[in-house]
N, C-alpha and C positions, 0 to 999 in steps of 0.2 A: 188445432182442436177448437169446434165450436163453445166459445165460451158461454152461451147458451144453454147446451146438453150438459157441460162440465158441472155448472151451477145446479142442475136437475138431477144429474148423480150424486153428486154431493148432497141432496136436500134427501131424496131417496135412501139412501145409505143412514143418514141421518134420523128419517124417520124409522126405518126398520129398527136401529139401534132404539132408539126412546122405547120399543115397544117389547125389548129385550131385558131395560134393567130398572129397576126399581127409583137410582138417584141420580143424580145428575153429577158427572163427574167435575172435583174442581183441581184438582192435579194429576197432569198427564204425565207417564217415564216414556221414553223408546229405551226400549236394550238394548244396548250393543249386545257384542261379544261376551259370554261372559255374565251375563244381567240376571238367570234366569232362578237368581237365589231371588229375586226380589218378588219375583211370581209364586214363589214356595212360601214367602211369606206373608201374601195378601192371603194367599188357599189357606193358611192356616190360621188366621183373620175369621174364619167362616166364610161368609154366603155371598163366593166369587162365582163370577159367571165366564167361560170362555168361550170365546166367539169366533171360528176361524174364519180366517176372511174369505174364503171360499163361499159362507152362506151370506156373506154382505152383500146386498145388492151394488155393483157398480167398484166393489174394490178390488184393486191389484193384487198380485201373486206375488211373494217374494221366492227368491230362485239360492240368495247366496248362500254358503254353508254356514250353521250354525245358528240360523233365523229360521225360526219355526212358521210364522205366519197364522197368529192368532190375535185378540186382542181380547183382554182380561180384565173385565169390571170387577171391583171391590174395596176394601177398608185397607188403609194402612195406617197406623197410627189414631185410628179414629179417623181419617178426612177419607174422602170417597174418591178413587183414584182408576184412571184408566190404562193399562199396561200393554203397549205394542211390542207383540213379541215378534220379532221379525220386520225388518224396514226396508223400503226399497232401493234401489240404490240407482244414479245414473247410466255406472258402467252394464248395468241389467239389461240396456236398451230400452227402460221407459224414459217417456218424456219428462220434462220438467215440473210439470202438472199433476202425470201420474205420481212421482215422487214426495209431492206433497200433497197430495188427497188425502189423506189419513189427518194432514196437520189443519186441513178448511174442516173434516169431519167432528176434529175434537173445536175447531171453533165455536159451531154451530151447538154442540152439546154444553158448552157453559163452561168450556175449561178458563182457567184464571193463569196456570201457572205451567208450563211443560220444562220438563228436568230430562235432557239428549246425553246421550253415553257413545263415546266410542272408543274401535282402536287407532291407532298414532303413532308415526313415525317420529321419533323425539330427533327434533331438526337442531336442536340444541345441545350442544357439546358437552354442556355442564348436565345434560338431564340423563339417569339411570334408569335404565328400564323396569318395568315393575312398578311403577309411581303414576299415580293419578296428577293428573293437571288439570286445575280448573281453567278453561276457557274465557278469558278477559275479553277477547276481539276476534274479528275472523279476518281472513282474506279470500272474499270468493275469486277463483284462478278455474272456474270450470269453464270458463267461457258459454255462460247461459242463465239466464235468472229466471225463477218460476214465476214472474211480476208481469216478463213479456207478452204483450197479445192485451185486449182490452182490460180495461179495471171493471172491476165488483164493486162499486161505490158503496155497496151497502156491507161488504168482507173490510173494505180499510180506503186509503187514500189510494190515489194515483200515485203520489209518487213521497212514501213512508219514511220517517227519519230514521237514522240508526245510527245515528251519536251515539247509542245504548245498547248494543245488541243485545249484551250479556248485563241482567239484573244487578247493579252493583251491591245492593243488599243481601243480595239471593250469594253473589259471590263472595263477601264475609259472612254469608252465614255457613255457608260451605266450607271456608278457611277456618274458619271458630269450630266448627263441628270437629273437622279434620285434626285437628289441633288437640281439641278436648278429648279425641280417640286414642291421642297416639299415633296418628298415619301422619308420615312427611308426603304432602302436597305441592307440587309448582304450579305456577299460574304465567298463563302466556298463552300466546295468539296461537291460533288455527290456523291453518291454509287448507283448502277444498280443492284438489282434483279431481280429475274425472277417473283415474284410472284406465281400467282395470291392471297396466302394469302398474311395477312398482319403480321409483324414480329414478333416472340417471344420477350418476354424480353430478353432473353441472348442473342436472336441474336441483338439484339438491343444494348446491350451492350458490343458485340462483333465490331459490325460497326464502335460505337462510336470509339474504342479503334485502332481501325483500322484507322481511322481520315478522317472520313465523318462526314461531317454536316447535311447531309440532305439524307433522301434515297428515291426510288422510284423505277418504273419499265421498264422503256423507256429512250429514250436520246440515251445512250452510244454506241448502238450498229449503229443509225445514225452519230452522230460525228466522230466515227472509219472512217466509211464510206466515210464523207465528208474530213475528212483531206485524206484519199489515194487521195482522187481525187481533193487534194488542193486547197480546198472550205475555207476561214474564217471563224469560229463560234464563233455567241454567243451564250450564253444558261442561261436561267431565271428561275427557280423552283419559283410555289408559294407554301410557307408554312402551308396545310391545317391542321398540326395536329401536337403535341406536341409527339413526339417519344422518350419518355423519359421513361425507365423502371419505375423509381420510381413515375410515375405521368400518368402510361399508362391506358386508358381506352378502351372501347369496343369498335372498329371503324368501320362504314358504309362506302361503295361505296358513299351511297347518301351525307351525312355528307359531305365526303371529297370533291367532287362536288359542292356544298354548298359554301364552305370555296373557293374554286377555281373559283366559279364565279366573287366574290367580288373582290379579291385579282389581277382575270384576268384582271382588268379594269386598276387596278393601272400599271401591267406592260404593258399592251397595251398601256396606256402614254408614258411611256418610252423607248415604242418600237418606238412610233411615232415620238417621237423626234428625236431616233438614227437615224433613216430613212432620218429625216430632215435633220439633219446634216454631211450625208455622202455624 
């Protein structure tokens, strides 16, 4: 992809946006699975605005089930907040770029901080399904980085630290929330595949051994993204399924969906709290 045109869609998209909302957004959510208590509660906030990405000049479509493909300006807690209902994903067949267009778009608008949700295979033996995990670290395993191809010098560095993926603030303040709710929380590593199946036992116990706690197919290639353009992350995986070689069974789309709705409510608490208390 010409990194030229990329840069132009990006500015484009961005300007249509400025001329759609009143403030300038300083914390971003993507919803997972699951998220979509947290858009009910910006609407009821008042004077949300929804934006499908259909009328964005230059932004992708999302295809998966369950992602709406909208993006939803408004208040949460008092701070001014942007809501991507619907995210792209690798195994969609876009590219790397495509998949983090939305994350250059809230750059450019002023975002400070983006809070990623997903679902997760709990690669961990001790972890019970139904349980949020705050994301400590990642392990990108897609075999592809959104960074590839020339740099933006004026989006971030050529070549960005990530000692830090995950906000270690952001991450006790999430732990402390969690905690002050009542929701029992793990905290542990990501791993990012590409999907679209879902793992072998040996890779499965490959992962593990690799030292992820939880796998899935998204996130990582956003986060890259946001830290070049030195955005804060947090990041929540909900737990829909036991990825455990020796206790693996047959796994559905719908199933893990399922498991991600329940589970979404409990981090959308604790998303609302973070919120509160920032």
């Amino acid at each position: 992809m010409d990194i030229k045109a990329y840069k132009e869609r990006v500015e484009k998209a961005v300007e249509y946006l400025r001329g759609q909302i009143d403030e300038s957004p300083e914390i971003a959510i993507i919803l997972g699975s699951g998220l979509s208590v947290i858009a009910d509660e910006v609407e009821k906030e008042g004077t949300s605005k929804k934006i499908p990405y259909s009328e964005i000049p230059g932004f992708p479509i999302s295809t998966a089930p369950g992602h709406k493909g909208e993006l939803i300006f408004g208040k949460l807690s008092g701070k001014n907040v942007m809501l991507m209902n619907g995210r792209f994903h690798y195994y969609e067949g876009y590219s790397m770029k495509e998949v983090t267009f939305p994350i250059r778009v809230m750059q450019l608008l002023g975002v400070e901080i983006l809070i990623v949700t997903n679902a997760a295979g709990g690669l961990n033996p001790d972890f019970e399904v139904g349980r949020p995990m705050i994301i400590t670290d990642h392990i990108n395993f897609m075999g592809d980085n959104p960074l590839i191809g020339p740099n933006v010098d004026e989006w971030g560095p050529r070549f960005p630290d990530m000692s830090e993926p995950y906000n270690k603030e952001l991450i006790n303040l999430a732990y402390n929330s969690a905690k002050e709710l009542g929701i029992p929380v793990y905290q542990g590593v990501y791993v990012a595949v590409t999907g679209p199946c879902f793992e072998t036992p040996a890779e499965l116990r490959m992962l593990r051994r690799l030292g992820a706690d939880a796998v899935g197919m998204s996130t990582v290639p956003e986060v890259i993204v946001a830290r070049h353009g030195q955005i804060r992350v947090l990041g929540i995986s909900a737990i829909t399924d036991r990825a455990v070689p020796e206790d693996l069974k047959p796994l559905t789309a719908e199933e893990v969906l399922e498991v991600a709705e329940k589970t979404g409510r409990k981090i959308a608490q604790i998303i609302f709290e973070v919120v509160r208390k920032l």
